[in-house]
C-alpha positions in Angstrom: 12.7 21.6 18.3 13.1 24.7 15.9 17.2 25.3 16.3 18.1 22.2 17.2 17.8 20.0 13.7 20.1 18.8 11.5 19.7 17.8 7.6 22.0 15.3 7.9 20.5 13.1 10.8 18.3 10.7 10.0 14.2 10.7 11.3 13.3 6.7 11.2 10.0 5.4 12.8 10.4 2.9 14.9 6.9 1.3 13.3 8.2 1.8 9.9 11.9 1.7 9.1 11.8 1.6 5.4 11.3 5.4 5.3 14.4 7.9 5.7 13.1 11.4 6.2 15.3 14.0 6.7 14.2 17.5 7.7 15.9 21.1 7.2 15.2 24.3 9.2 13.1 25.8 6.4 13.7 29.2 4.2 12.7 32.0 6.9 13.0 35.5 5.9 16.2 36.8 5.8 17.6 33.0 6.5 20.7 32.7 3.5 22.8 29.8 5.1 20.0 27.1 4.8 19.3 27.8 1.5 23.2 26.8 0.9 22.7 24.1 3.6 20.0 22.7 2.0 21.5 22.9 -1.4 24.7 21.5 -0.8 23.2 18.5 1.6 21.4 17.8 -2.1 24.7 18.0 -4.1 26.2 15.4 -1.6 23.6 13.2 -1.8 23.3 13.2 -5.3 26.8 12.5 -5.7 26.8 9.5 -3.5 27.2 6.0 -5.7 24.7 3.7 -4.0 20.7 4.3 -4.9 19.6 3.1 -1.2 21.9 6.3 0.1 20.6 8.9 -2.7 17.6 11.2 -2.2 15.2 10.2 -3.9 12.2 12.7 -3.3 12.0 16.4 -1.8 8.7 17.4 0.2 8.6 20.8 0.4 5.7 21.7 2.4 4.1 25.0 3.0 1.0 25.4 5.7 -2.1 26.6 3.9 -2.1 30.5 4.5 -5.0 32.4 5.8 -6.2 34.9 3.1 -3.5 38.0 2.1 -0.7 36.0 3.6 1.7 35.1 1.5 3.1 31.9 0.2 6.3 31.7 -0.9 9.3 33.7 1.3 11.9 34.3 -0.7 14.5 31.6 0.3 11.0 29.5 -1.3 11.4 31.1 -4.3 15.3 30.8 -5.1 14.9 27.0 -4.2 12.3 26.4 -7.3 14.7 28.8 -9.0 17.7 26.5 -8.7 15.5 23.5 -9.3 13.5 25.2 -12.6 16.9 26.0 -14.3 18.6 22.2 -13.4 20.7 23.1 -10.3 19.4 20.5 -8.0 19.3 18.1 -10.8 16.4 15.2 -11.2 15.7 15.1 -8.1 11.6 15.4 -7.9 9.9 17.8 -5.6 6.5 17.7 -4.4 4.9 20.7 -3.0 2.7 20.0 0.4 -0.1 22.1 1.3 -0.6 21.0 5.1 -3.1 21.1 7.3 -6.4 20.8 5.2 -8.5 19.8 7.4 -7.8 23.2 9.8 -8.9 25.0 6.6 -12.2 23.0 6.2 -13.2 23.5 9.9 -12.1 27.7 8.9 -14.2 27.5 5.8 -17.3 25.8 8.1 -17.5 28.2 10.5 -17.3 31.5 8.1 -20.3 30.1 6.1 -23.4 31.3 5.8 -25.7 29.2 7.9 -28.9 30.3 6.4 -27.5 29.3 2.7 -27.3 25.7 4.4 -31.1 25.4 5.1 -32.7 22.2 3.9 -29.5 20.6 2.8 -28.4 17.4 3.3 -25.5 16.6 5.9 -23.4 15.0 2.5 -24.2 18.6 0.6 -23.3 20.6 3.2 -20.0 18.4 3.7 -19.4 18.5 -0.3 -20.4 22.3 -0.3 -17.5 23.1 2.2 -15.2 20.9 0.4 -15.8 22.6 -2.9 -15.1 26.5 -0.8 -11.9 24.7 0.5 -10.6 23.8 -2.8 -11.7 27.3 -4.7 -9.2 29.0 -1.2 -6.6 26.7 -1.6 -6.6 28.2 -5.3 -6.5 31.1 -4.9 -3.8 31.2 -1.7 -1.6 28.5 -2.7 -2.0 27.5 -6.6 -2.6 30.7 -8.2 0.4 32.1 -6.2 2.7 28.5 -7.0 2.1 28.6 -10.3 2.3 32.3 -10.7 5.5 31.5 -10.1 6.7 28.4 -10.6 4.8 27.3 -13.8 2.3 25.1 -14.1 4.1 22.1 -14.2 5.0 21.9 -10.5 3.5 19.1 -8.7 1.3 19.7 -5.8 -0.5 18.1 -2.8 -3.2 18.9 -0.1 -2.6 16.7 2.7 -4.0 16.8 6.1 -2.2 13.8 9.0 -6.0 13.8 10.6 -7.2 10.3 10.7 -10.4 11.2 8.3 -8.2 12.2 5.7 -6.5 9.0 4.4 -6.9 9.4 1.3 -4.9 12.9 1.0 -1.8 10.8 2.2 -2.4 8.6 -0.4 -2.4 11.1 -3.6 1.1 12.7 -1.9 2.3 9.0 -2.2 1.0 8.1 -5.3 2.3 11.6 -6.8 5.6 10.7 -5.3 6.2 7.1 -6.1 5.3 8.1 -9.9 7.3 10.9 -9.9 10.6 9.0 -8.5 9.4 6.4 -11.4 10.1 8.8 -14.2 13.3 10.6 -12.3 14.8 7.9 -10.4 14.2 4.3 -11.5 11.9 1.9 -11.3 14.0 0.2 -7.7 13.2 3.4 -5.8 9.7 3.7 -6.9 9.3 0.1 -6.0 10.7 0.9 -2.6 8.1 3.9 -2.1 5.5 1.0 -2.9 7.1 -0.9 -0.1 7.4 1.7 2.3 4.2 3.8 2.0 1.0 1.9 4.5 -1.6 4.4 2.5 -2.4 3.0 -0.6 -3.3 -1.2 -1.1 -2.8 -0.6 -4.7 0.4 0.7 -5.0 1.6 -2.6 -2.9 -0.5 -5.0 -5.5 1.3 -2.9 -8.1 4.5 -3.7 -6.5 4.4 -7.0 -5.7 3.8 -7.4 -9.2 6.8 -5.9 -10.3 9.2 -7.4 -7.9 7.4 -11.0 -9.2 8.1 -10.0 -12.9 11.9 -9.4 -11.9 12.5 -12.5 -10.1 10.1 -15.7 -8.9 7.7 -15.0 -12.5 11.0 -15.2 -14.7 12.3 -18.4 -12.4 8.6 -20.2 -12.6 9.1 -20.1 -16.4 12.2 -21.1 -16.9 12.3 -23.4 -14.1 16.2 -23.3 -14.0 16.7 -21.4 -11.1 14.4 -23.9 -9.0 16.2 -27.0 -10.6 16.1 -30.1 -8.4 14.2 -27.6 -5.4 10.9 -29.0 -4.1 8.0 -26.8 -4.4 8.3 -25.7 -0.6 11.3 -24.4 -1.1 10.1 -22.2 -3.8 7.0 -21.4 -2.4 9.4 -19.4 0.4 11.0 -17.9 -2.4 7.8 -15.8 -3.4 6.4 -16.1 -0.1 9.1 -13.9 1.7 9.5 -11.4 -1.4 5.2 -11.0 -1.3 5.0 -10.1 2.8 8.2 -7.9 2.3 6.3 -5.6 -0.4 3.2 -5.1 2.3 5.4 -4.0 5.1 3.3 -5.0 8.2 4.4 -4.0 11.7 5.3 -8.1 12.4 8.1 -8.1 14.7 7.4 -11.5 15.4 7.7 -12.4 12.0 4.3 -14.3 12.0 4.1 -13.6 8.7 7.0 -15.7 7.2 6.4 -18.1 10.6 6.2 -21.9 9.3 2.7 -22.1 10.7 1.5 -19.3 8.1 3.1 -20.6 5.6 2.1 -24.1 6.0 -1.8 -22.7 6.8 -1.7 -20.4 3.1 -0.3 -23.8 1.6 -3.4 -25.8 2.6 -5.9 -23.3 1.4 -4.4 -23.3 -2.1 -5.1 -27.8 -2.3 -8.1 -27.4 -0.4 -9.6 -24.5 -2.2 -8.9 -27.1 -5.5 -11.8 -28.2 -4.5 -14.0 -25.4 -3.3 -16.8 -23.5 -3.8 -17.7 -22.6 -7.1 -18.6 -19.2 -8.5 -19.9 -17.6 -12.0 -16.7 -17.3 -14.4 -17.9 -14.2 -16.0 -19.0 -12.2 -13.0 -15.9 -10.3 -10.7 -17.3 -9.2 -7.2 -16.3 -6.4 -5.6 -13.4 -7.5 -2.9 -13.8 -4.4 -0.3 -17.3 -4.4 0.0 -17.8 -9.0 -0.6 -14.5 -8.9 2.5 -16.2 -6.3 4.9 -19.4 -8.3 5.0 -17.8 -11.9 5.2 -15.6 -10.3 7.9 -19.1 -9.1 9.6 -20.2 -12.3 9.4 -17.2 -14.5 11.2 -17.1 -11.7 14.1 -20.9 -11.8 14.7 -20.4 -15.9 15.0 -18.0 -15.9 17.5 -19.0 -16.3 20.9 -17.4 -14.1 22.7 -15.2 -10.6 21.8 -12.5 -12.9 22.8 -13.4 -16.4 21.5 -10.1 -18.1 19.8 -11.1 -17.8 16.1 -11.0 -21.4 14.0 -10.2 -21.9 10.9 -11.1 -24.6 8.9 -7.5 -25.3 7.4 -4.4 -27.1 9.4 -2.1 -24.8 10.0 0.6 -26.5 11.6 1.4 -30.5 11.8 0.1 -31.8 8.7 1.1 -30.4 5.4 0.1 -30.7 1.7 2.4 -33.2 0.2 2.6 -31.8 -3.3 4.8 -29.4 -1.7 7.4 -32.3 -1.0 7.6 -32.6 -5.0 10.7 -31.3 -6.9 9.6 -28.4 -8.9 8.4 -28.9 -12.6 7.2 -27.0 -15.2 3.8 -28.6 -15.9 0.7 -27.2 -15.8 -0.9 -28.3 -12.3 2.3 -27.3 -10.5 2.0 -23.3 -12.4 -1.6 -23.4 -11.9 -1.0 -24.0 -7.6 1.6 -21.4 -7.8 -0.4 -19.1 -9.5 -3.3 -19.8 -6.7 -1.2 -19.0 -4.2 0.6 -15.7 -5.6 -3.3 -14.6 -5.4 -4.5 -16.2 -2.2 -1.5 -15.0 -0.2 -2.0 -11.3 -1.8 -5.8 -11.1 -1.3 -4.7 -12.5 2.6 -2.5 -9.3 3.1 -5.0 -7.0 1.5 -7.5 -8.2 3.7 -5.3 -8.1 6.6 -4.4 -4.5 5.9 -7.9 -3.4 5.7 -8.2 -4.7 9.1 -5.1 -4.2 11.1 -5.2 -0.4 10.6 -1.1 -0.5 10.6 -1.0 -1.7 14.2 1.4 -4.1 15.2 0.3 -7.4 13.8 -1.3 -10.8 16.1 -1.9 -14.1 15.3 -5.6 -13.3 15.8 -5.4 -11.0 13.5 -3.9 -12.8 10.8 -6.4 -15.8 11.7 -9.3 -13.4 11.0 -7.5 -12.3 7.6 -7.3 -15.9 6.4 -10.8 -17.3 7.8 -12.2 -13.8 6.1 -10.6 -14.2 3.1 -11.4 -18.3 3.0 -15.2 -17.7 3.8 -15.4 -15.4 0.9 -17.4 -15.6 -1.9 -14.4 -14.3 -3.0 -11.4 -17.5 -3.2 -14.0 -19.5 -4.8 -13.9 -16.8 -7.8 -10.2 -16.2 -8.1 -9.4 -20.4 -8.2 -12.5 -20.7 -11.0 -10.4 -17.5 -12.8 -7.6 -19.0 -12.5 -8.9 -22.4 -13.7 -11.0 -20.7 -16.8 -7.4 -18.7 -17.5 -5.0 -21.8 -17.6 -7.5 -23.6 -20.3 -7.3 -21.3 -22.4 -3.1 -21.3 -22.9 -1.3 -23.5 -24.2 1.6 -25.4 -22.0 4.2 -22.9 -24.1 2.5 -20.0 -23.4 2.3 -21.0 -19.8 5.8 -21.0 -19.5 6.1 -17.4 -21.6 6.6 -14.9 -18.6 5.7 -12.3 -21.3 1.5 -13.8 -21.3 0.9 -13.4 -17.9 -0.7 -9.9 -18.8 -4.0 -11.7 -18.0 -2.5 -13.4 -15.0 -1.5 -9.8 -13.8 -4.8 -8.0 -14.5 -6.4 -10.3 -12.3 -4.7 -9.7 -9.1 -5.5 -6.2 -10.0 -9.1 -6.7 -10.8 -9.2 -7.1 -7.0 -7.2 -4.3 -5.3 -8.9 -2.1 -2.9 -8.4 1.5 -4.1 -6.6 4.0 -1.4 -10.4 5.9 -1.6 -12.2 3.0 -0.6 -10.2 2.1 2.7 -12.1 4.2 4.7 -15.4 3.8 4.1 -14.7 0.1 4.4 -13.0 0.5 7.4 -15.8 2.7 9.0 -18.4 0.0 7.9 -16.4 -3.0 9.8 -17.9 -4.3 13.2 -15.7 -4.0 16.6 -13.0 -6.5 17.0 -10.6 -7.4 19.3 -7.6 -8.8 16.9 -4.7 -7.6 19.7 -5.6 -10.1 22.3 -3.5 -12.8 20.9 -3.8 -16.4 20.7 -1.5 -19.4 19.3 -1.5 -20.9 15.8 -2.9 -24.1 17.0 -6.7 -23.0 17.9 -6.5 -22.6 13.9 -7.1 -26.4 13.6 -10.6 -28.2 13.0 -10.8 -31.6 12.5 -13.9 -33.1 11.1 
């Protein structure tokens, strides 16, 4: 409530704790002490020695003004002051342009109805759009950058639910941004944190493998005398971290899960086979395998069956002491990928809600069906040949390995017109692990 807030508490959702917002009273005309408030809570901050305890980002957020109102108070204006002459240090700032999507319903009703004759229901929609963005600059980019500079980063955002992909260029603008200012550990946790953007988690999840399982794999020291299980956790735990899922049951790192992903690497050895020089599209090949496992069901409830063991019975490779040869790189490399495209898949469908068996069930049997695994084990396969054992073991040549798991990332533009084209499920109705079991 306005009066009542504090910079110094701390605003943590209880769906999402890996985000620490903290929120001042704003720079209201004729308001001095916040300015200091706000200034010193920076300095403090700044000062203290431990990165997870730093700021690492300021939001500064302005709602879009109607036409002739004015943008930046002057409390505004000595804050980008202080920042443009070092003051507040490296700390980045972001400016936020709220509220879009009130302006686009503004701009629709002020058109001119009979200019909209004859169109089409996407011109009129990108015909509004392009009004929206010529208002937002002139009332908030013309006036920033009057006087700010150019150089100020800024956002349009609107929280509506049709308007994903606005959250997702404040993200990506911040996460690079605390990149360049901060270090690479806080951009990695914006990654983490952030649900918006599937790409920025892919791009994460590589990094934290570069730093730590990648390097181990090669070397193989660090997993001296360990069996392949216990390495498989290793990467495992560090993978589902980066994508952040509401699991408080911890299905995710659940022995039945990892057991079931285990399986589908061996089995898939021997799977379906696909054209090596041809890369389908993941969103659009996963929304229509998905489409086709919910249509076969028989019943909105019907316990959904994979066709891998998920509990019980278990691989025995795993059992195997870890070595550096080229079948025991090529399974971990298989399941770096068929555990990430799993999660992606599983984002795409669980819409950030809390997380169910049934829904992971859907992910894996989704992803399994796919056109899709079949592909990424043949890639793999064509990849590996053509290396040598030594460079196998180089961390520094997996290049290729790492443009592969990105050749398959949904983009944060495609989530939700993928997520508009999937068919009605119930995935929060849950059900145990063990209806995941067919035996032939």
């Amino acid at each position: 409530m306005p009066g009542e807030v504090s910079i110094d508490h701390e605003l943590v959702s209880p769906q999402n704790n890996k985000f620490v917002l903290h929120d001042s009273k704003g720079f209201e005309p004729g308001e001095k002490d916040n300015l200091q408030t706000v200034r010193d809570f920076i300095d403090r901050r700044r000062a203290m020695p431990d990165l997870k305890n730093q700021l690492h980002a300021v939001w500064l957020c302005f709602e879009i003004p109607r036409a002739n109102a004015r943008l930046l108070e002057t409390g505004v204006e000595q804050f980008l002051t202080a920042k443009r002459e070092g003051e507040l240090g490296n700390i980045p700032i972001v400016v936020v342009f709220t509220k879009y999507d009130t302006l686009l319903d503004r701009v629709e009703r002020t058109m001119n109805k009979s200019s909209l004759k004859g169109l089409s229901k996407e011109a009129v929609k990108e015909l509004i759009k392009k009004s929206a963005e010529d208002k937002i600059q002139e009332v908030c980019i013309a006036p920033l950058e009057k006087f700010a500079g150019s150089d100020i980063p800024h956002v349009t955002v609107s929280t509506n639910g049709t308007h994903e992909e606005t959250l997702a260029r404040l993200i990506q603008t911040t996460e690079k941004l605390v990149c360049e200012h901060v270090g690479i550990d806080a951009s990695v946790m914006t990654s983490v944190a952030q649900r918006v953007d599937p790409g920025l988690k892919i791009k994460a999840s590589i990094e934290v493998g570069k730093r730590k399982y990648w390097k181990a794999l090669a070397s193989s020291v660090p997993f001296k005398k360990r069996s392949m299980w216990d390495c498989l956790h290793v990467l495992h735990t560090d993978i589902v971290n980066v994508w952040n899922f509401q699991d408080p049951n911890d299905y995710l790192c659940s022995p039945e899960f990892r057991t079931l992903m285990t399986n589908m690497v061996n089995e898939l050895d021997v799977g379906p086979t696909a054209e090596p020089d041809k890369t389908l599209s993941f969103g659009l090949t996963i929304v229509g395998t998905i489409a086709t496992v919910v249509s076969a069901l028989s019943g909105p409830a019907a316990p959904i069956v994979i066709p891998i063991v998920a509990s019980v019975v278990i691989a025995s490779w795993v059992y195997d002491v870890y070595e550096q040869t080229r079948p025991v790189l090529q399974r971990f490399m298989k399941y770096i990928i068929d555990l990430t495209l799993v999660l992606q898949t599983l984002y795409l469908i669980s819409e950030n809600q809390e997380l169910s068996r049934r829904a992971i069930k859907l992910a894996v049997k989704s992803y399994h069906s796919s056109p899709m695994s079949g592909e990424v084990h043949n890639r793999i396969q064509e990849y590996d040949r053509q290396l040598t054992l030594w460079q196998r073991a180089d961390r520094d040549s997996l290049g290729q390995f790492v443009e592969l798991l990105q050749s398959y990332n949904i983009s944060a533009g495609e989530v939700s017109d993928l997520r508009a084209n999937l068919p009605a499920m119930d995935l929060w109705s849950d059900e145990p692990w063990d209806t995941a079991v067919e035996r032939s």
